[in-house]
Jmol script that loads the backbone (N, CA, C; Angstrom):
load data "model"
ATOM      1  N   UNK A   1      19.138 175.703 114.704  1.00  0.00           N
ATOM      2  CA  UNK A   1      19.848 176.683 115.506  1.00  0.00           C
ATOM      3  C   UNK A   1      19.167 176.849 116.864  1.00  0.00           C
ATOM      4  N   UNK A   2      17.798 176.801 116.723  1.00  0.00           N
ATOM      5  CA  UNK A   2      16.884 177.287 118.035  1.00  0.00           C
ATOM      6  C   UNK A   2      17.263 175.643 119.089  1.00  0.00           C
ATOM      7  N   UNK A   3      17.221 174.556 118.248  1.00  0.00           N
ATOM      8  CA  UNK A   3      17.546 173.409 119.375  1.00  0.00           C
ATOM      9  C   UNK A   3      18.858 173.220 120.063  1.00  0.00           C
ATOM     10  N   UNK A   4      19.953 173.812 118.836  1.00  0.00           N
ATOM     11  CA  UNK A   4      21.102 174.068 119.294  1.00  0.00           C
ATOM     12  C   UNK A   4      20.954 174.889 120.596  1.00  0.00           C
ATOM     13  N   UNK A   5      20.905 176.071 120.737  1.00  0.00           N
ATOM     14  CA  UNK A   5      21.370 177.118 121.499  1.00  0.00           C
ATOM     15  C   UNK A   5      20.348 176.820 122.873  1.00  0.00           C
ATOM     16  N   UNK A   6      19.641 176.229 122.878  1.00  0.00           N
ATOM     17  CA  UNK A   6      18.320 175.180 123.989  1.00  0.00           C
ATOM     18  C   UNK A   6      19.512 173.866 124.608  1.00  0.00           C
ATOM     19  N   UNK A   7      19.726 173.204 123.957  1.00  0.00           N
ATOM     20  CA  UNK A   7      20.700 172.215 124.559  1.00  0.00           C
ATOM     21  C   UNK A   7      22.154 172.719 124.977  1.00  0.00           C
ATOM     22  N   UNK A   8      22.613 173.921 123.993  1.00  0.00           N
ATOM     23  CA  UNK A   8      23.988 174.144 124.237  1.00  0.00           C
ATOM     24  C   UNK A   8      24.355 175.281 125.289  1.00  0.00           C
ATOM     25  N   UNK A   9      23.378 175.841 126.255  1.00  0.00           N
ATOM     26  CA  UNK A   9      23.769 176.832 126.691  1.00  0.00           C
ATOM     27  C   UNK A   9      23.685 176.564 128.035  1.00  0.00           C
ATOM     28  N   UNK A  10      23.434 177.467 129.124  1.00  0.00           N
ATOM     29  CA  UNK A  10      23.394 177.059 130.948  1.00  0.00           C
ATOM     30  C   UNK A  10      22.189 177.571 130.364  1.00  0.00           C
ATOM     31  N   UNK A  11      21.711 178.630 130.189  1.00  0.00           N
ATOM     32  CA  UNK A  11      19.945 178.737 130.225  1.00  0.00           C
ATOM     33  C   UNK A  11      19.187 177.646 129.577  1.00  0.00           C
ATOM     34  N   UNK A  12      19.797 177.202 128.362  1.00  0.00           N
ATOM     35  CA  UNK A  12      18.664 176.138 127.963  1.00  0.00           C
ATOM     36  C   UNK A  12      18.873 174.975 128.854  1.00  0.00           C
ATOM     37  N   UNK A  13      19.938 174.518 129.224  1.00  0.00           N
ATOM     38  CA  UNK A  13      20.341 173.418 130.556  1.00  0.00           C
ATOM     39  C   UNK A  13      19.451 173.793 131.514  1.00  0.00           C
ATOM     40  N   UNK A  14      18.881 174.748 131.653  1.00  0.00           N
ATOM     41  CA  UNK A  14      18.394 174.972 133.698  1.00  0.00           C
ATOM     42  C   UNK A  14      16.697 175.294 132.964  1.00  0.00           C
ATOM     43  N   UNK A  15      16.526 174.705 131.678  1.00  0.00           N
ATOM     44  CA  UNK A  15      15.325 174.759 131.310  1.00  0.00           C
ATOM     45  C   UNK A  15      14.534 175.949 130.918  1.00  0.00           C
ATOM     46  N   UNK A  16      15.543 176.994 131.111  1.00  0.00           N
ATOM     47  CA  UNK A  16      14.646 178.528 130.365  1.00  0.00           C
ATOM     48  C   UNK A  16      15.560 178.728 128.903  1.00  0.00           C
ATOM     49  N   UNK A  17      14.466 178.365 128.008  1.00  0.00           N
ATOM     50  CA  UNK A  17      14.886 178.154 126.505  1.00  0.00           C
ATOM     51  C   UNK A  17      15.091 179.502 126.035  1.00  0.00           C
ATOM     52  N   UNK A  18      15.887 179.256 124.853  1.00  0.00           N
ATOM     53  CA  UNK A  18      16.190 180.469 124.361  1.00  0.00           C
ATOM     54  C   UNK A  18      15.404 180.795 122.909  1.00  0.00           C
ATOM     55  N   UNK A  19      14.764 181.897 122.657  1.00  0.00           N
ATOM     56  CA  UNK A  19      13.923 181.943 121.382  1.00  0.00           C
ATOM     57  C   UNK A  19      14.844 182.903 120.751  1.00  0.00           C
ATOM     58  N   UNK A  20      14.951 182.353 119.345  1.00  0.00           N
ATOM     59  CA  UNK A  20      15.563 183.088 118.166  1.00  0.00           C
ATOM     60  C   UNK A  20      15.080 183.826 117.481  1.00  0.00           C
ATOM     61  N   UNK A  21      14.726 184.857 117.307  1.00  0.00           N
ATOM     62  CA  UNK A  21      13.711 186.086 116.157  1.00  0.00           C
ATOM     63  C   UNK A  21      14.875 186.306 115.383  1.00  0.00           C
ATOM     64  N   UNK A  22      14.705 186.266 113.827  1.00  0.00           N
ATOM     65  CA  UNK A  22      15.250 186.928 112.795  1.00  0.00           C
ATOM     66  C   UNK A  22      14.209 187.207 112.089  1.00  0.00           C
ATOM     67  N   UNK A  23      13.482 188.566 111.985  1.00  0.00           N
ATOM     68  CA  UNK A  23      12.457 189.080 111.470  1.00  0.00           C
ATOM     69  C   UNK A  23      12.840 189.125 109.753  1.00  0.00           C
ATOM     70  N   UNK A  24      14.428 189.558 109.519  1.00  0.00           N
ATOM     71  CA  UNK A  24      14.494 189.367 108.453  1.00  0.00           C
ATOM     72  C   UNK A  24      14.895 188.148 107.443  1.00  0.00           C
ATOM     73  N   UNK A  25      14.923 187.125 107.888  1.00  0.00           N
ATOM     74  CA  UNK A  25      15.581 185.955 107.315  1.00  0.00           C
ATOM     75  C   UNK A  25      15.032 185.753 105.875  1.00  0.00           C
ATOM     76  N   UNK A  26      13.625 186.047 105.353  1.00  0.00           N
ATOM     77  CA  UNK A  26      12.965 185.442 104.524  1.00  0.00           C
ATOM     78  C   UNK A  26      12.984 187.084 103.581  1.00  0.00           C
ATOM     79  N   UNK A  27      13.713 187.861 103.689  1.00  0.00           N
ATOM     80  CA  UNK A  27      13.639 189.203 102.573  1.00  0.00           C
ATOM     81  C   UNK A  27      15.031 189.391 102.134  1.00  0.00           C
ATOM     82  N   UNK A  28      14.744 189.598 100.574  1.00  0.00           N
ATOM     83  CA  UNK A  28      15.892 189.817 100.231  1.00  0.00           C
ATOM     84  C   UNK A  28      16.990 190.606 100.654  1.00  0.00           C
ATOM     85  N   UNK A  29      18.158 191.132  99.894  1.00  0.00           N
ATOM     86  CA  UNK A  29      18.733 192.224 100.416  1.00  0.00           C
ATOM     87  C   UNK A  29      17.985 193.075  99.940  1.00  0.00           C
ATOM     88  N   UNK A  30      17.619 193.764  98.720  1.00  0.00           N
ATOM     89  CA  UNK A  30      16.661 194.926  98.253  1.00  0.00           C
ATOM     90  C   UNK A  30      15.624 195.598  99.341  1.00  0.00           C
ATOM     91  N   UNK A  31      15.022 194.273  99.539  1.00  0.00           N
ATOM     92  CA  UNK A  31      13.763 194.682 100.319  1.00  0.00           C
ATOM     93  C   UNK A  31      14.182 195.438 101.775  1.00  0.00           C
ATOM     94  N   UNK A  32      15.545 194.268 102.241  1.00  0.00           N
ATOM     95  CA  UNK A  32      16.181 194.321 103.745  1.00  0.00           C
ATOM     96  C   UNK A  32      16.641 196.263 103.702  1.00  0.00           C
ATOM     97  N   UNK A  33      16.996 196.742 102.513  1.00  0.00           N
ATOM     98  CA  UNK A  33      17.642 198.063 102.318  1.00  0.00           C
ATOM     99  C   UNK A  33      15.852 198.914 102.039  1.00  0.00           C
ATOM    100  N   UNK A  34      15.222 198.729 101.537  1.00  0.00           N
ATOM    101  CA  UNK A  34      13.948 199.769 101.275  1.00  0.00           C
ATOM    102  C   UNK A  34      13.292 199.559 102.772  1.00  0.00           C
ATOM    103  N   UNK A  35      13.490 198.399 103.753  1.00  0.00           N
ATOM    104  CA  UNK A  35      13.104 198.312 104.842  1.00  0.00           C
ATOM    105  C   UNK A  35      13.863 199.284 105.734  1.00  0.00           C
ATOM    106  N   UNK A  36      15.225 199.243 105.755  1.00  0.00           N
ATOM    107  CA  UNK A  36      15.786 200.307 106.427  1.00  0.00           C
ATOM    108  C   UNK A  36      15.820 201.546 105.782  1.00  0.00           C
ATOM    109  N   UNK A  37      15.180 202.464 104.424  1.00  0.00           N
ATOM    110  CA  UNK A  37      14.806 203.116 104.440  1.00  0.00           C
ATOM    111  C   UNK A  37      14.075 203.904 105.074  1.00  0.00           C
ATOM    112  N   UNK A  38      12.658 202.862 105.104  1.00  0.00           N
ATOM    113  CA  UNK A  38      11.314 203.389 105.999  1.00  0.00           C
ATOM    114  C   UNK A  38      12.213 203.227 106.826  1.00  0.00           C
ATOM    115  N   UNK A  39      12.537 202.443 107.626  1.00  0.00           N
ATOM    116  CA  UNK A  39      12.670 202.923 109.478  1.00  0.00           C
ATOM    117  C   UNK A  39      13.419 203.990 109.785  1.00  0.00           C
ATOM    118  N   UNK A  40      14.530 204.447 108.713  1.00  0.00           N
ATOM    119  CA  UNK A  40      15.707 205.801 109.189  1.00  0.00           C
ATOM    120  C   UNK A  40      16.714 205.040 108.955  1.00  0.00           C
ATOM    121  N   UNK A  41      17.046 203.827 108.986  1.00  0.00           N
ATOM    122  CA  UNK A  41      18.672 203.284 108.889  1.00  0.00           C
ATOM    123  C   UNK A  41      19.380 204.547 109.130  1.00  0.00           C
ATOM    124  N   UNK A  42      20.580 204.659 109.096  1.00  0.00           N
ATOM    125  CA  UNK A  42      21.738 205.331 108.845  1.00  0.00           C
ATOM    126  C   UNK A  42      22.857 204.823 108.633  1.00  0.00           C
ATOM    127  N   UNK A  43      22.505 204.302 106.935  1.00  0.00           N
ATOM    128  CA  UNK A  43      23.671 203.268 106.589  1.00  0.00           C
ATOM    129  C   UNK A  43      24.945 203.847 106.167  1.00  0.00           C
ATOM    130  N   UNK A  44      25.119 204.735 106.057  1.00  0.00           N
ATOM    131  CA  UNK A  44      26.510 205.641 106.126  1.00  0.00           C
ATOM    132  C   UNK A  44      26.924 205.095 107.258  1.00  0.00           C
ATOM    133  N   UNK A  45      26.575 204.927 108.568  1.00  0.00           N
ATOM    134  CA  UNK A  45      27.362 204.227 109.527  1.00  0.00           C
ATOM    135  C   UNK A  45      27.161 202.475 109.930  1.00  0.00           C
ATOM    136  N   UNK A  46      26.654 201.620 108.625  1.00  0.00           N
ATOM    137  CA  UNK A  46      26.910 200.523 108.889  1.00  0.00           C
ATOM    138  C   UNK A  46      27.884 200.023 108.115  1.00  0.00           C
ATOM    139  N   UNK A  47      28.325 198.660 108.195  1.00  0.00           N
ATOM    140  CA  UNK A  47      29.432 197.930 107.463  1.00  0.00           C
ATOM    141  C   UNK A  47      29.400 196.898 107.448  1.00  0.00           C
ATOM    142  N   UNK A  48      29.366 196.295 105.896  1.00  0.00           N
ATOM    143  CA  UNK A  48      29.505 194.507 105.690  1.00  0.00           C
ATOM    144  C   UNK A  48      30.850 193.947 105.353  1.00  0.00           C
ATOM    145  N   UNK A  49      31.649 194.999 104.867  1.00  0.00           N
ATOM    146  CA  UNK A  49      33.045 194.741 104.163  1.00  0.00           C
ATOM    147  C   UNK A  49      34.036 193.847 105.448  1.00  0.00           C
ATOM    148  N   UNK A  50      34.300 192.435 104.964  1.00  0.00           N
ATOM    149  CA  UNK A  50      35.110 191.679 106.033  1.00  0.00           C
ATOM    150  C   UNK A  50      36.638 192.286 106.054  1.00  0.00           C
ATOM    151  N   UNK A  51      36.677 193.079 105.502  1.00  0.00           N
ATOM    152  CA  UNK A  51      38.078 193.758 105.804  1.00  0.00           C
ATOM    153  C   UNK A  51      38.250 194.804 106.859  1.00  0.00           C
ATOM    154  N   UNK A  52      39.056 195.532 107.280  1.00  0.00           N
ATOM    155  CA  UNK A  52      39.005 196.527 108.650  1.00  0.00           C
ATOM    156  C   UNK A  52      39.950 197.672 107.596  1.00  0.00           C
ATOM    157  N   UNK A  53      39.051 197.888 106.929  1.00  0.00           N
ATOM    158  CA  UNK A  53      39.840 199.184 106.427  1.00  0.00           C
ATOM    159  C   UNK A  53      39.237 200.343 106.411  1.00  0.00           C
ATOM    160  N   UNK A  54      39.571 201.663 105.833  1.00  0.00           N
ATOM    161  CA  UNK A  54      38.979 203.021 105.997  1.00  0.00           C
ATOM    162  C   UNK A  54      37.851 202.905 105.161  1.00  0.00           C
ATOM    163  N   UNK A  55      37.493 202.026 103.997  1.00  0.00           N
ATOM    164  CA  UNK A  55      36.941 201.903 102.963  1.00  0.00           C
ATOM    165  C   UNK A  55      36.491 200.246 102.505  1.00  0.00           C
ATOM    166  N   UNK A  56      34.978 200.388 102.567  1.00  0.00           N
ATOM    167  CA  UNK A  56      35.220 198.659 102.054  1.00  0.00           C
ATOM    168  C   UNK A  56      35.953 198.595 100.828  1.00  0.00           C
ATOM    169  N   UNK A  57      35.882 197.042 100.657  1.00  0.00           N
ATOM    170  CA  UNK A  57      36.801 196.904  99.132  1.00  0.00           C
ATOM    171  C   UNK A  57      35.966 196.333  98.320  1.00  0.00           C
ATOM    172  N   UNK A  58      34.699 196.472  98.695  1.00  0.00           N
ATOM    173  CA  UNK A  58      34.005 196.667  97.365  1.00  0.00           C
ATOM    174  C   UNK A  58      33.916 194.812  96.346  1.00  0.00           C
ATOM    175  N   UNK A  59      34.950 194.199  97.006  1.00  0.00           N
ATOM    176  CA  UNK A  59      35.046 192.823  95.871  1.00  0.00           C
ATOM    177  C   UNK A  59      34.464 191.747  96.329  1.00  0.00           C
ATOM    178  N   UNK A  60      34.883 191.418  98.023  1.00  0.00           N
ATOM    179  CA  UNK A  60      34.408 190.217  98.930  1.00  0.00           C
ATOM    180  C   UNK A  60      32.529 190.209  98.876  1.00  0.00           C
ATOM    181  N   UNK A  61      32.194 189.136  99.321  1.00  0.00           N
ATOM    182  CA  UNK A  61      31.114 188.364  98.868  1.00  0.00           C
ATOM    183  C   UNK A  61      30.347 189.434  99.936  1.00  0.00           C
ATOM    184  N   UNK A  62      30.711 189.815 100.884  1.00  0.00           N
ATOM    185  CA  UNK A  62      29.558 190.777 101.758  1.00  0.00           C
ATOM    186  C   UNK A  62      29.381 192.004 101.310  1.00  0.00           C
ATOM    187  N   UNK A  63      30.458 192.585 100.465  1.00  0.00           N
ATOM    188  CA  UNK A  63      30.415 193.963  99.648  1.00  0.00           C
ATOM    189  C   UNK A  63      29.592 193.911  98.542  1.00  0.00           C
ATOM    190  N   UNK A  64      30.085 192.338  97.716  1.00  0.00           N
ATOM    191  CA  UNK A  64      29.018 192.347  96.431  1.00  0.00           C
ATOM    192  C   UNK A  64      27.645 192.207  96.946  1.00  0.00           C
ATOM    193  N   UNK A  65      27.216 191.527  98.030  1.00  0.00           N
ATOM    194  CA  UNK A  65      26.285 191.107  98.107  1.00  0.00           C
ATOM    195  C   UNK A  65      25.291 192.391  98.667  1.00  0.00           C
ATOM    196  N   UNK A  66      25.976 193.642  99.305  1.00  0.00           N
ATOM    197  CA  UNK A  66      25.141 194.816  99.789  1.00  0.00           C
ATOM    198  C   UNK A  66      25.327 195.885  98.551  1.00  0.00           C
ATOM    199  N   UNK A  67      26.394 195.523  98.261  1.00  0.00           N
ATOM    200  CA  UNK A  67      26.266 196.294  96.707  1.00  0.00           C
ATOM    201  C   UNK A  67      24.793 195.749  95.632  1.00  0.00           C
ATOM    202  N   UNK A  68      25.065 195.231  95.749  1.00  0.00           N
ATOM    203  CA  UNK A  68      23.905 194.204  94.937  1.00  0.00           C
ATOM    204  C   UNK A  68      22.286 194.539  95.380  1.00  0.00           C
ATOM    205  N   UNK A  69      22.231 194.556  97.011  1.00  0.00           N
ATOM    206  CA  UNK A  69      21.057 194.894  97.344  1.00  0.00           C
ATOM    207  C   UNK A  69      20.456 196.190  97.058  1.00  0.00           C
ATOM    208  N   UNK A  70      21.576 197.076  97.374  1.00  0.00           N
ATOM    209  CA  UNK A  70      21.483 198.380  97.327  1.00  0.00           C
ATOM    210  C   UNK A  70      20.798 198.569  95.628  1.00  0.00           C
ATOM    211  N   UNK A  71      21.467 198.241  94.795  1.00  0.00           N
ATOM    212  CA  UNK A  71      21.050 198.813  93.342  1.00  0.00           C
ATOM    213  C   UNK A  71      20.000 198.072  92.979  1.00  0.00           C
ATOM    214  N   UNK A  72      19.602 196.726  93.461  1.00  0.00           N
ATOM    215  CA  UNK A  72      18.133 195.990  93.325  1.00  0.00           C
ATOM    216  C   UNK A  72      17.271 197.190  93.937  1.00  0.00           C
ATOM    217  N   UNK A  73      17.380 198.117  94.797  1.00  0.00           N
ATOM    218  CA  UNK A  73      17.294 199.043  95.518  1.00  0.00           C
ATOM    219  C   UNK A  73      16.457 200.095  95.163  1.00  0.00           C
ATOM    220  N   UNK A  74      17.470 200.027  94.383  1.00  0.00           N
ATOM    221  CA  UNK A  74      17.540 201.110  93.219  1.00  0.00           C
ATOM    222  C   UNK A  74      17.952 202.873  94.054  1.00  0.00           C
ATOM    223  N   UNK A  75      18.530 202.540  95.281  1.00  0.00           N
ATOM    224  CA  UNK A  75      18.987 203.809  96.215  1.00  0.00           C
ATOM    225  C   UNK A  75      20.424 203.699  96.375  1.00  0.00           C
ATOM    226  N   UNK A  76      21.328 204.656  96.408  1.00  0.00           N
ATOM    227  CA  UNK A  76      22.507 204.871  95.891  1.00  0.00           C
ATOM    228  C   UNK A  76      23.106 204.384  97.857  1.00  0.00           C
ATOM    229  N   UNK A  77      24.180 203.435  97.992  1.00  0.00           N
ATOM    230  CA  UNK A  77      24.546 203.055  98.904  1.00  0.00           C
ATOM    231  C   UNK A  77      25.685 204.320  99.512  1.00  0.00           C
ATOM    232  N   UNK A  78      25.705 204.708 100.629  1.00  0.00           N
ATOM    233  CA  UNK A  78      25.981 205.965 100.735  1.00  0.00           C
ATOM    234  C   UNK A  78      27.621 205.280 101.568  1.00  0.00           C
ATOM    235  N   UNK A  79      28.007 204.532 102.032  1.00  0.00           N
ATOM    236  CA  UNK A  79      29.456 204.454 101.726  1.00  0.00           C
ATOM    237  C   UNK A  79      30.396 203.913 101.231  1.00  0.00           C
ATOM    238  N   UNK A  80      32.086 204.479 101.414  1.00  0.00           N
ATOM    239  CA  UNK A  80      32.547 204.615 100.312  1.00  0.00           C
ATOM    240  C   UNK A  80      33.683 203.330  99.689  1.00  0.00           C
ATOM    241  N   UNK A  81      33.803 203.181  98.515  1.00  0.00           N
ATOM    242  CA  UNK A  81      34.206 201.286  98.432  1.00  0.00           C
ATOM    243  C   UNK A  81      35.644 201.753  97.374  1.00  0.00           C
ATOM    244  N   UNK A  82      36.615 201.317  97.629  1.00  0.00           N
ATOM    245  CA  UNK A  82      38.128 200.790  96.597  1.00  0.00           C
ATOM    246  C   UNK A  82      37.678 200.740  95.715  1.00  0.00           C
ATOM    247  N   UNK A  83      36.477 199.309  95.538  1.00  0.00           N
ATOM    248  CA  UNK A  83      36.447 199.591  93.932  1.00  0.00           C
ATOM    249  C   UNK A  83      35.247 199.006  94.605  1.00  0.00           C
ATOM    250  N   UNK A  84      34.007 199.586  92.947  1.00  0.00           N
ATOM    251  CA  UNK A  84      32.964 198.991  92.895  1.00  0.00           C
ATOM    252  C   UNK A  84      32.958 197.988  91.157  1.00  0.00           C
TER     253      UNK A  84
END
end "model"
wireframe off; spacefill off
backbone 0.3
color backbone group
């Protein structure tokens, strides 16, 4: 990705490279959620659900998958899903 976005862009073309940080790449979801614990998150106002609705739906692979983190968690995911 980092050589990609170095060859594919006007900044990496005019020779000022571009550096990629993903601090979290290597933590699970569990950890990624007890991490935004400590810092304050305020995950009541984030969203993984690929749908655009009032409510995730709870079924698609980004819902299971923060659903999932959350209860590895073991902290109750504070919004609200169609179905869990």
């Amino acid at each position: 990705m980092q050589k990609v976005a170095n060859i594919g862009t006007k900044r990496g073309v005019e020779g000022k490279s571009i550096k990629i940080i993903a601090p979290l790449i290597n933590l699970s979801k569990a950890e990624i959620v007890k991490k935004g614990v400590e810092l304050g998150v305020p995950f009541e106002k984030t969203w993984s659900c690929y749908r655009e609705t009032e409510k995730a739906c709870g079924r698609c692979d980004s819902c299971r998958l923060r659903l999932k983190g959350f209860k590895e968690a073991g902290i109750k995911d504070p919004i609200e899903y169609e179905n869990k």
